[in-house]
ROFI-485060 format. One line per 5 residues: number of its first residue (from 1); their letters; for each residue y, z, x of C-alpha. Coordinates in Angstrom, 3 decimals, always signed. Example, Ala and Ser with C-alpha at 12.3 -4.5 7.8 and 13.67 -1.06 7.14 Angstrom:
// residues 2
1	AS	-4.500/+7.800/+12.300; -1.060/+7.140/+13.670;
// end
This chain:
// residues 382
1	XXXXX	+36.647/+146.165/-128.549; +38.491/+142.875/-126.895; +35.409/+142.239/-125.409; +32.738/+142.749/-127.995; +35.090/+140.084/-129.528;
6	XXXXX	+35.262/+137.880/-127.140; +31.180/+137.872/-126.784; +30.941/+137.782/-130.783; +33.260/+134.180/-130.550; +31.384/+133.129/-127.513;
11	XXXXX	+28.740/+133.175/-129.566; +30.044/+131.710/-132.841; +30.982/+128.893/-130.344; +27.576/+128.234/-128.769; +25.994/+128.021/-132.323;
16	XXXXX	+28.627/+125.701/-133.824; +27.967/+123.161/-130.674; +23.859/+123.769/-131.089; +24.463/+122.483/-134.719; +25.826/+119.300/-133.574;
21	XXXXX	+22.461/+118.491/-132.174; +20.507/+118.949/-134.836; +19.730/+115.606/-136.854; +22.562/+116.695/-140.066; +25.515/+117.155/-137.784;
26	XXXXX	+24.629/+115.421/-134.998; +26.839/+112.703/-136.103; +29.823/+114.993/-135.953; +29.249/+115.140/-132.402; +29.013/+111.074/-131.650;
31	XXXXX	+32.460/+111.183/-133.700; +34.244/+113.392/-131.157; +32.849/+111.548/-128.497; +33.252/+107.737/-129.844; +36.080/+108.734/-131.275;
36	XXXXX	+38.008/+106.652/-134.877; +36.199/+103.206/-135.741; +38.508/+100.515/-134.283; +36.985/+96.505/-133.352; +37.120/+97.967/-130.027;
41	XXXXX	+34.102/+100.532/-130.749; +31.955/+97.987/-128.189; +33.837/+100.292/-125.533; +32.441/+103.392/-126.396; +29.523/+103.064/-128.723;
46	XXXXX	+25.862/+102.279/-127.240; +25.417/+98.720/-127.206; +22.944/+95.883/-126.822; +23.238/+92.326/-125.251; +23.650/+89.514/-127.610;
51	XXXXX	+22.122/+86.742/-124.955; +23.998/+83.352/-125.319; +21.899/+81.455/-123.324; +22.700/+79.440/-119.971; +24.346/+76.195/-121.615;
56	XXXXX	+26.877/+77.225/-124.050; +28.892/+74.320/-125.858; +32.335/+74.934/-126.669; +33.846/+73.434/-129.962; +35.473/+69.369/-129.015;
61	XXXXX	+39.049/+69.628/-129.793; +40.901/+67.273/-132.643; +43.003/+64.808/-131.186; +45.904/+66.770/-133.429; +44.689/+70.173/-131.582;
66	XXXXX	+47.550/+72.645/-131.794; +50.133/+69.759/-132.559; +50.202/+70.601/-136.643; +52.779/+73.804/-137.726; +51.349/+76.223/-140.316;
71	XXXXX	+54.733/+76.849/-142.858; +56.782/+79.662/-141.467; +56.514/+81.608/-144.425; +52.572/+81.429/-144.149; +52.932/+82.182/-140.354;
76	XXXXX	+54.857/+85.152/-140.940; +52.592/+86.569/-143.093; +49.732/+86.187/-140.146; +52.065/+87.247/-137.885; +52.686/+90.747/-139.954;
81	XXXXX	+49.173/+91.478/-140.680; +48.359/+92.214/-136.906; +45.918/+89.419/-136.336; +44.694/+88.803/-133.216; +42.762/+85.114/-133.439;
86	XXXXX	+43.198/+82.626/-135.887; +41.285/+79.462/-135.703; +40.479/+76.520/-137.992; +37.828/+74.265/-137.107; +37.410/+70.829/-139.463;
91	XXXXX	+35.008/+68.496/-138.738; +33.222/+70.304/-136.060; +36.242/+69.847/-133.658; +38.756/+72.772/-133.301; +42.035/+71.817/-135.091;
96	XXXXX	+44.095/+74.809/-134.186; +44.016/+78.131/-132.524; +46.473/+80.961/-131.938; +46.061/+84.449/-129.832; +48.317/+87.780/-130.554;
101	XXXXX	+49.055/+90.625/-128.132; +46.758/+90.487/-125.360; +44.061/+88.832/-127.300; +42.212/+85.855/-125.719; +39.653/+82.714/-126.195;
106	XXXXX	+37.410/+84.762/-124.333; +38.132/+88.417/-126.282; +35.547/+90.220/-128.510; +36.660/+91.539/-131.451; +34.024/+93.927/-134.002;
111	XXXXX	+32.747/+92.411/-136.611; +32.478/+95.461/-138.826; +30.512/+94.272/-142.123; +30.992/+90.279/-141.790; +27.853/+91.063/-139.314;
116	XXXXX	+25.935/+91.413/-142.702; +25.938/+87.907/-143.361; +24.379/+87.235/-139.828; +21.319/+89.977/-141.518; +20.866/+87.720/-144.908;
121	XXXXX	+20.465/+84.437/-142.798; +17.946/+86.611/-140.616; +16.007/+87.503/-143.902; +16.016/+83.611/-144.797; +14.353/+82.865/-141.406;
126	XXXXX	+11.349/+85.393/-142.055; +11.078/+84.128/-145.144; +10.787/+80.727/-143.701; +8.888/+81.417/-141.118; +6.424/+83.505/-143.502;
131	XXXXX	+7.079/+86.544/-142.157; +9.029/+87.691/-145.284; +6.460/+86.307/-148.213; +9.425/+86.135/-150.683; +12.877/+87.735/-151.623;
136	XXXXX	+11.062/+89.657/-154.356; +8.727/+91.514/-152.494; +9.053/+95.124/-152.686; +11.192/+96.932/-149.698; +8.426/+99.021/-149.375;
141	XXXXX	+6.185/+97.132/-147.160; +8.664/+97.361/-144.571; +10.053/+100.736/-144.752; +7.990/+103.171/-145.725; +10.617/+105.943/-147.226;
146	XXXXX	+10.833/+103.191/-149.903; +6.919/+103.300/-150.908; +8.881/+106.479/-152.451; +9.179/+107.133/-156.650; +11.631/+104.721/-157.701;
151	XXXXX	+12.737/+103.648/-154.175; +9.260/+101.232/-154.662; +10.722/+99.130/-157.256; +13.872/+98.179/-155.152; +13.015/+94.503/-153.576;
156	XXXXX	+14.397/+92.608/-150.372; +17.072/+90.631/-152.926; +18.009/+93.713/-154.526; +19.249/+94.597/-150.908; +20.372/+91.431/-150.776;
161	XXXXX	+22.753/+91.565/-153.482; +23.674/+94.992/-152.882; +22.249/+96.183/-156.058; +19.582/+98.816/-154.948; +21.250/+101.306/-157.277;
166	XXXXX	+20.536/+104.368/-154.840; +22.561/+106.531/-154.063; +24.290/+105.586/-151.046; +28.023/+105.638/-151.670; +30.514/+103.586/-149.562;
171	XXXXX	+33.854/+105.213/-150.520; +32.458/+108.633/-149.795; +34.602/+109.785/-146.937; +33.479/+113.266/-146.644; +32.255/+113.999/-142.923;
176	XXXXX	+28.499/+114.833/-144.413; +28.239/+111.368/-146.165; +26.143/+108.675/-145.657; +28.540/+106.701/-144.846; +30.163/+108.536/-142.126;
181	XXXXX	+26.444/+109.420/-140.907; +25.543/+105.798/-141.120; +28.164/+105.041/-138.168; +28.063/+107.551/-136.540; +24.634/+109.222/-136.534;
186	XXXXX	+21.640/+109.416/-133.620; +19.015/+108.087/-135.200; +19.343/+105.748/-138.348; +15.942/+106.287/-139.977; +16.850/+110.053/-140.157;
191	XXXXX	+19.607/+108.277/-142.584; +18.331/+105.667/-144.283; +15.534/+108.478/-145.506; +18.455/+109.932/-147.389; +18.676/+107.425/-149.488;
196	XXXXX	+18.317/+108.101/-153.096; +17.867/+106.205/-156.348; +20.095/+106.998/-158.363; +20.011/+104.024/-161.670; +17.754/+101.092/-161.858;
201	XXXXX	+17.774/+98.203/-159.224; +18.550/+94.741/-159.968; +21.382/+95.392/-162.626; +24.380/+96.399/-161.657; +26.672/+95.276/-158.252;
206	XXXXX	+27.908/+98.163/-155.752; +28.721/+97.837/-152.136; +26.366/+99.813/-150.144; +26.316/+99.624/-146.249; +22.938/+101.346/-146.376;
211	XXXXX	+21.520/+98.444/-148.326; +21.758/+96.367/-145.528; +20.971/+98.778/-143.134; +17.253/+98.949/-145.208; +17.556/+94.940/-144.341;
216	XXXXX	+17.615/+95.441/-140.532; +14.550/+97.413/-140.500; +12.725/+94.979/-142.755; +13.641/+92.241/-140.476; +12.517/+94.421/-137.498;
221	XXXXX	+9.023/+95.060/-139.101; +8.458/+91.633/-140.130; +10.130/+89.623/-136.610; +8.148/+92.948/-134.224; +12.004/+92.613/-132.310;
226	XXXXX	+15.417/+94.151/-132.212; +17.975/+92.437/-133.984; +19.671/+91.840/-130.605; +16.908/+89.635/-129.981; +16.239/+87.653/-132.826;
231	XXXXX	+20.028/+87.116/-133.176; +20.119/+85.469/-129.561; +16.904/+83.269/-130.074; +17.455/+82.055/-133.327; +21.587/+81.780/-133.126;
236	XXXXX	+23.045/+82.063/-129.815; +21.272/+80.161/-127.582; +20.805/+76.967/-130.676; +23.998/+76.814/-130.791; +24.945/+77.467/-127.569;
241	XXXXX	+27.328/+80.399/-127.595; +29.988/+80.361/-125.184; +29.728/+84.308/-124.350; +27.341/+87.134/-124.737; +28.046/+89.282/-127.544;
246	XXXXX	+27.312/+93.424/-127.972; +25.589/+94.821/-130.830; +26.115/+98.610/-131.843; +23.439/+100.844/-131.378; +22.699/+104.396/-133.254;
251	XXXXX	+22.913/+107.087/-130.845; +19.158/+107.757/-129.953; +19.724/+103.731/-128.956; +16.631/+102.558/-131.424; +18.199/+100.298/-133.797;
256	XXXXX	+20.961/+97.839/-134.403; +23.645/+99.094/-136.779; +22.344/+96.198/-138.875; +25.738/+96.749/-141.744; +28.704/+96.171/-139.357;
261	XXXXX	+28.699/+95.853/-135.518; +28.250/+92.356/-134.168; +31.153/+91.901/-131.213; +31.743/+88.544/-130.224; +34.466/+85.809/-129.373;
266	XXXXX	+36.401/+84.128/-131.839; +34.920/+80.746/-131.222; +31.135/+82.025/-131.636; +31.977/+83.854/-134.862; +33.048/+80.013/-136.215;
271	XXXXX	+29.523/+79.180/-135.639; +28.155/+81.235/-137.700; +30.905/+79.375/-140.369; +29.068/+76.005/-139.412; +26.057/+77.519/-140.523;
276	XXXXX	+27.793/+78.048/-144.356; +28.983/+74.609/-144.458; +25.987/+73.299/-143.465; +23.363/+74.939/-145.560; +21.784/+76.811/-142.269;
281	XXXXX	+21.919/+73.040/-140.198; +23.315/+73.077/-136.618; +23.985/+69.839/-134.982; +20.272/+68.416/-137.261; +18.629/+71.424/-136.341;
286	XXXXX	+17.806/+73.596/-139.393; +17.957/+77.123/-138.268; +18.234/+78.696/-141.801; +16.202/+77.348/-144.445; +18.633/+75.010/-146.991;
291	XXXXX	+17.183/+76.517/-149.887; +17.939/+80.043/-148.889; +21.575/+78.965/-147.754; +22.437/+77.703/-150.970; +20.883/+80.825/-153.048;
296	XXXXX	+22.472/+82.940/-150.271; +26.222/+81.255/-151.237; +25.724/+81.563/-154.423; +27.210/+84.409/-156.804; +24.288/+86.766/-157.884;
301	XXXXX	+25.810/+86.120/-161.628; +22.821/+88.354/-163.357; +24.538/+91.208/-161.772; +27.008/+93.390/-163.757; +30.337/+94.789/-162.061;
306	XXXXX	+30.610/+98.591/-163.205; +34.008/+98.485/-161.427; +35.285/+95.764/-163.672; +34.042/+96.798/-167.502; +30.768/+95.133/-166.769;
311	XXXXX	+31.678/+91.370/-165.750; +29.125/+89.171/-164.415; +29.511/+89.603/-160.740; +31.206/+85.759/-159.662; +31.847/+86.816/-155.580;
316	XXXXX	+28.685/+87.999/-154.116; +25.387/+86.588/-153.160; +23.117/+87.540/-150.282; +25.537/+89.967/-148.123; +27.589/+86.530/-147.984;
321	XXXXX	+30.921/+86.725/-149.999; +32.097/+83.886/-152.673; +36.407/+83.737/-152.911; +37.588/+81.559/-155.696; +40.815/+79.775/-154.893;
326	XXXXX	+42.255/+76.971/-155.953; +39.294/+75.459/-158.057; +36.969/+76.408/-155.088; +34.208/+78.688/-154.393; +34.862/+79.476/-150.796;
331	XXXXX	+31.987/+81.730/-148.726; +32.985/+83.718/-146.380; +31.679/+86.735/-144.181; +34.076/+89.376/-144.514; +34.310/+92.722/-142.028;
336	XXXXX	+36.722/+95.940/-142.355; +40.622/+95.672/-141.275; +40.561/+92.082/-141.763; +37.599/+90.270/-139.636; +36.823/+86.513/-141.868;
341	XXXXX	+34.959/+83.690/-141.443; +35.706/+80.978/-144.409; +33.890/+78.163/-144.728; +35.991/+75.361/-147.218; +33.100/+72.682/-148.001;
346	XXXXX	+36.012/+70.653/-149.646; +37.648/+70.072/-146.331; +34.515/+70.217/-144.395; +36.525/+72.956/-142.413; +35.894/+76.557/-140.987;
351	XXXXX	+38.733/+79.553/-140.594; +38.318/+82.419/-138.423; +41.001/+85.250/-138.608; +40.275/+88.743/-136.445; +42.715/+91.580/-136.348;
356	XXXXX	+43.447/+95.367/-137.044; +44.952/+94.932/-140.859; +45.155/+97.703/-143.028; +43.441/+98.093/-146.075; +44.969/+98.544/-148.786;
361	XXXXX	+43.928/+97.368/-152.778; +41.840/+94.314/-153.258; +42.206/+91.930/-156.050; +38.766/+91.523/-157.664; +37.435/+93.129/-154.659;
366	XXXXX	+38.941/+90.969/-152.199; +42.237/+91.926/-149.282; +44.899/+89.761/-150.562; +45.198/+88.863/-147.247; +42.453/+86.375/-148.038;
371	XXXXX	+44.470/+83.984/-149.724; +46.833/+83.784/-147.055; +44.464/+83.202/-144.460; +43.200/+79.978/-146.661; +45.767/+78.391/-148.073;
376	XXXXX	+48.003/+78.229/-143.868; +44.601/+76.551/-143.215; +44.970/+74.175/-145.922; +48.155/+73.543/-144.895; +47.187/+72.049/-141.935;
381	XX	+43.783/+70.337/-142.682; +43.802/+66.794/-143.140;
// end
């Protein structure tokens, strides 16, 4: 009898592991081994080299570098929030900088969803370029699955905007979700043909991951490269990068994870802040197109909020967020647990904060961590 039993849960053991290799569950399996999603995923995930070029070129420092004191009260707040980097940057010189714990210059930190931004100002290169004919054309000429029933009415700025209206829901934390798939799944096309539409695109606002997920593989189809790739060519090596940075691959190692997992240095993810104050400009070289830049920072206003009775949506446009504070509209790129990049066109000035925060409820969708981060800079910028 013991050992018919032992045979019969032998057996119940060998099929449960089986069914982690097959495509539904398989992400279950990259979740034991990768283990919790942390900013330090770069050390266990499958990852790609984000070139930065042989002739990097760090950030001049301000004559008053380090010498100006953020208010204690401000500083305490940083300090509690478990940041690791906190840099301002005004006038393309670095005004201040501060490392936590073991954190240094040199130290990548996960991006988690501020990475989307670097997607949008991807899209507004094709579309420069000519590879992407327009923000309105239909998805489906770059993915197929959306050549699909409704799926064929969703366009590139609908994914843009995060307004696809499919069914791909981000506070679904069940281990069968998308969203837990999405991170943690073998091969990403196997997800993103889950996708669903579920109401009308091009109405109504809802963060979706997926959504910009669909974006990497229309900016793989219309570039014929990895994201990897393009993001070196057309970002590190311009602006000269001081390190490589890793990008997060799905398990089968085919594609970016295009929604969250950039991993870079503190000082590179400012750069990408340059790029918001500039309108896509790097030292007179336009690597982003103005035009899409300043439709990009703008607040997709046609949109309605579901989560807030059906307000205009004022603090999204192209995967780039919009925080209004203190009579400005400040974009930023914003990641999980706290990972910013502001850029404050009133004081010509960038702000970089990375660190393991916890979430906990935004105001009008934003960490009220936010406004602490922006108004210590402001206390220091001339």
């Amino acid at each position: 009898m013991l050992k018919k039993t032992a045979v019969a849960i032998a057996a119940i053991i060998i099929l449960l592991f089986g069914l982690l290799f097959l495509a539904p569950f398989e992400h279950i399996r990259n979740y034991l081994s990768w283990g919790k999603h942390s900013i330090f995923d770069f050390r266990t995930h499958p990852t790609r080299v984000v070139e930065n070029g042989d002739a990097p070129q760090p950030w001049p420092l301000d004559s008053a570098y380090n010498q100006l004191q953020i208010p204690d009260s401000l500083l305490a707040q940083i300090d509690s929030n478990n940041t690791h980097a906190f840099l301002v940057i005004q006038n393309g010189k670095l005004l201040y900088e501060r490392y936590w714990d073991d954190y240094k210059k040199d130290s990548i930190s996960g991006s988690f969803s501020a990475a989307k931004s670097i997607i949008s100002m991807l899209v507004g290169i094709g579309v420069g370029e000519g590879k992407i004919k327009s923000v309105d054309e239909p998805v489906g000429n770059y993915v197929p699955h959306f050549k699909e029933g409704d799926l064929a009415k969703v366009r590139i700025k609908d994914l843009l905007t995060m307004s696809s209206g499919s069914n791909y829901k981000e506070s679904d934390q069940s281990y069968l979700g998308l969203s837990a798939k999405m991170y943690y799944a073998d091969d990403l096309e196997y997800v993103v043909d889950l996708m669903e539409p579920k109401e009308a695109p091009g109405l109504s606002w809802e963060y979706r991951s997926g959504d910009t997920q669909v974006l990497g593989f229309v900016v793989e189809k219309a570039f014929g490269k990895n994201i990897s790739t393009l993001v070196s060519e057309y970002f590190m090596k311009p602006m000269g990068a001081e390190r490589d940075a890793l990008w997060l691959l799905d398990g089968e190692r085919k594609h970016e994870k295009a929604f969250c997992c950039f991993n870079g240095i503190s000082r590179d993810y400012a750069r990408f802040g340059e790029l918001m104050l500039t309108d896509g400009n790097w030292k007179g070289k336009q690597i982003v197109p103005e035009q899409y830049m300043k439709e990009a920072l703008k607040p997709a206003t046609y949109l309605k909020d579901p989560t807030e009775g059906g307000k205009a949506v004022d603090y999204y446009g192209y995967q780039f967020w919009i925080l209004n504070h203190r009579g400005m509209a400040i974009p930023s790129m914003n990641g999980l647990f706290g990972q910013y990049v502001f850029a404050i066109k009133e004081k010509n000035a960038i702000v970089v904060r990375l660190g393991e925060t916890k979430v906990v409820k935004p105001i009008h969708h934003f960490q009220p961590e936010n406004f602490t981060y922006i108004d210590a800079a402001l206390s220091i910028l001339k």
